[in-house]
Phi, psi and omega in degrees: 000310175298350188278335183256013185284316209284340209269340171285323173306315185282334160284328192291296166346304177268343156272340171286326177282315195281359189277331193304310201279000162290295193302281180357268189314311171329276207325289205310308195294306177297355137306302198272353170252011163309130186273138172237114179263192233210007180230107171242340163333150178284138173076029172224095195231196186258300171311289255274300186292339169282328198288316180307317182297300175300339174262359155301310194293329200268346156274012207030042181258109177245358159299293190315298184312308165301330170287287170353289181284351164324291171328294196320317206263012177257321189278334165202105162018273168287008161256106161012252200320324175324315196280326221269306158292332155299344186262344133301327196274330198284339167301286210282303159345305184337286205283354173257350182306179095305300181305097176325325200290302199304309177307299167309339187252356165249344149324298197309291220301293150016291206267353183274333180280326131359275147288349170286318199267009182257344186269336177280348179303086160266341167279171156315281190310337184266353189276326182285304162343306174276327171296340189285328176315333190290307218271312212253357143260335174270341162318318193287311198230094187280070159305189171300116183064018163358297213258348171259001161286336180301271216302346189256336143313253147033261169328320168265344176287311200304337192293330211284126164246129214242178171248119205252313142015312200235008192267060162026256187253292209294303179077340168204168163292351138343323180275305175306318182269352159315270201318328151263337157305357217242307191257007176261344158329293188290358181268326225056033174241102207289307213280314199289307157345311191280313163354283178279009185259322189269348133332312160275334176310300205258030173278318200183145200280320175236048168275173183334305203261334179335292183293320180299335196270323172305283346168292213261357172260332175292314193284321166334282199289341180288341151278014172243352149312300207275321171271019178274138176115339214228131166301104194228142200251186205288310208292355179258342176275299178320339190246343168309297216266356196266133190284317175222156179251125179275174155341306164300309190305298131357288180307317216263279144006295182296317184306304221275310199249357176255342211350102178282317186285344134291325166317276243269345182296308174315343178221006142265170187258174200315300178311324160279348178264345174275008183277163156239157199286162190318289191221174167267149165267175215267342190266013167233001210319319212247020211264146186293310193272052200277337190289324190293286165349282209309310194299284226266300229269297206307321183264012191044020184337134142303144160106304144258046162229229222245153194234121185278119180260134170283330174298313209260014174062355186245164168264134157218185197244032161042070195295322186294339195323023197018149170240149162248200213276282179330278165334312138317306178295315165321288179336279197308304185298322155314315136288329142344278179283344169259008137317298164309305223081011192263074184276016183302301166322002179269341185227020203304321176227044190285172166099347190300139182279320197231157168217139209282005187245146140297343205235012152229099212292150180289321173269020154262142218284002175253011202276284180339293193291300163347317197307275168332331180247340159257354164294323185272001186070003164285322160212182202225152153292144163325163154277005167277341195099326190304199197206000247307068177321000201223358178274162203282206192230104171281169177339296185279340191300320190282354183272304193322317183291321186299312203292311174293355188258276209331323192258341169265007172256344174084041173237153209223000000 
């Protein structure tokens, strides 16, 4: 009896300690996985830092954005949009690297956030959040089948039903036929582009996306302007859609869609068009469009040419370069004249007293070529009346240009 009193005593004992010490451990572990959070300040929330992050991106402060969204995903894990916004900014990093390697590790990051931020969606409004991430990375990082992976996103965020209330930073759906006008843009596909920019126009007169979807029907249509009519090859539709053109870009331009180097060849003589330039500058040696450079160097454009670096002790010809307006009129007069042969056009209008720009005087050295290219309708002044010489140039303005020297020169 006693053995089994005790054996009993002795089973109760060790069942008592092990239920206190069950409790126990429930109690430290429910402790210790208690969320305690780590942003408590006012306004230092996880929304709060997406919405300041997404209105970065729109300034294009993509350091600002990322510190943002950081923040965001330290005060909570698990929120969504945040990964969403990172994967635009490190998508956009993509496309401005050079260094390919550089490019690959944010290309990698792009999509881990991405995907990240599609398993972390759980309401409807952070699932719209995301497909627009989607859409707003592959505009940035053009992979395989891009546009029909866009355009298939695309089709499943309109299925999504949201509380546009609860739309954060997009506040509407709205947002969606931007971003895809944005990217049937980067495809080259104008009309459908102007399409979905004229889709947000007549949703609704003062929501969020107008004025950028008013801004992005415009910029449309002044390229299908600038290309109608005219056989344009792919690298002049890439430069077409470009908000400013560098230097290269320019060069390039002149080769692929101007062949400056057969133009000029036809009116110049032979022995001058078979010479090569003096030297390569040290600055294309590795540049994708080196031939085209060579080519602009080899005729000597005005407007383009080689620019003496006090670092590098050298000329080079600075392919990254924004071209403005002046410039660009130098370029176009300058084929002008060895199109023709006409040199007269070098000095047509000198000796003038008055000038028809307030903001270009008859003796400055860009006046003649202003002249020469808004008489001919090669290029226009402003609507202020100025000629603004110093603003950079964009895309369709610069095909628009090529294209009208093209029809006064009679070239096919």
């Amino acid at each position: 009896m006693r053995y089994k009193i005790f054996k009993g005593d002795a089973m109760k004992k060790p069942l008592v300690f092990t239920v206190l010490a069950l409790i126990s451990m429930m109690f430290v572990i429910g402790c210790a996985t208690k969320q305690v959070s780590k942003c408590t300040a006012p306004g230092d929330t996880p929304q709060n830092h997406y919405v300041v992050g997404m209105e970065a991106l729109e300034q294009f402060k993509f350091d600002v954005a990322q510190a943002k969204f950081e923040r965001a995903i330290y005060c909570d894990e698990n929120y969504s949009p945040a990964y969403g916004g990172l994967a635009i900014v490190h998508a956009y990093k993509t496309s401005q690297q050079k260094d390919p390697d550089y490019s690959s590790v944010d290309r990698r990051k792009a999509i881990e956030y991405v995907d990240k931020a599609e398993k972390l969606a759980v309401t409807p409004e952070e699932k719209f959040a995301c497909y627009l991430s989607v859409i707003r990375v592959n505009i940035f990082m053009d992979g395989e089948n891009w546009v029909k992976k866009t355009e298939d996103t695309y089709k499943t965020a309109k299925d999504v039903k949201i509380d546009e209330s609860k739309l954060l930073y997009y506040q509407s759906t709205d947002a969606l036929d931007y971003f895809m006008g944005l990217a049937w843009l980067r495809a080259h596909e104008f009309q459908k582009a102007r399409n979905s920019f004229t889709a947000v126009l007549n949703a609704r007169k003062d929501g969020k996306w107008q004025g950028f979807a008013d801004r992005a029907w415009k910029k449309t249509d002044r390229v299908q302007r600038a290309t109608a009519g005219i056989t344009i090859g792919d690298i002049g539709k890439r430069i077409a859609v470009q908000d400013v053109i560098t230097r290269g870009d320019l060069a390039v331009l002149l080769v692929a869609e101007f062949k400056i180097d057969k133009l000029f060849e036809n009116w110049i003589s032979v022995s001058h068009a078979s010479k090569k330039p003096e030297f390569t500058p040290s600055d294309i040696a590795v540049y994708p469009f080196k031939e085209e450079v060579i080519t602009v160097i080899k005729w000597k454009v005005r407007g383009l040419e080689l620019k003496y670096d006090e670092s590098a002790k050298a000329y080079l010809f600075k392919p990254m370069d924004i071209v403005n307006r002046g410039e660009m009129s130098l370029v176009l007069e300058d084929i002008l004249i060895k199109a023709t042969g006409d040199e007269k056009i070098a000095s047509a209008y000198f000796g003038h007293d008055k000038s028809p720009f307030p903001d270009i005087r008859p003796t400055s050295p860009l006046y003649n070529a202003v002249m020469n290219v808004t008489t001919r309708g090669i290029m226009e002044g402003e609507t202020s009346g100025e000629f603004m010489p110093n603003r950079s140039v964009s895309g369709e303005e610069a095909i628009l240009a090529v294209r009208v020297s093209k029809q006064k020169i009679n070239v096919k």
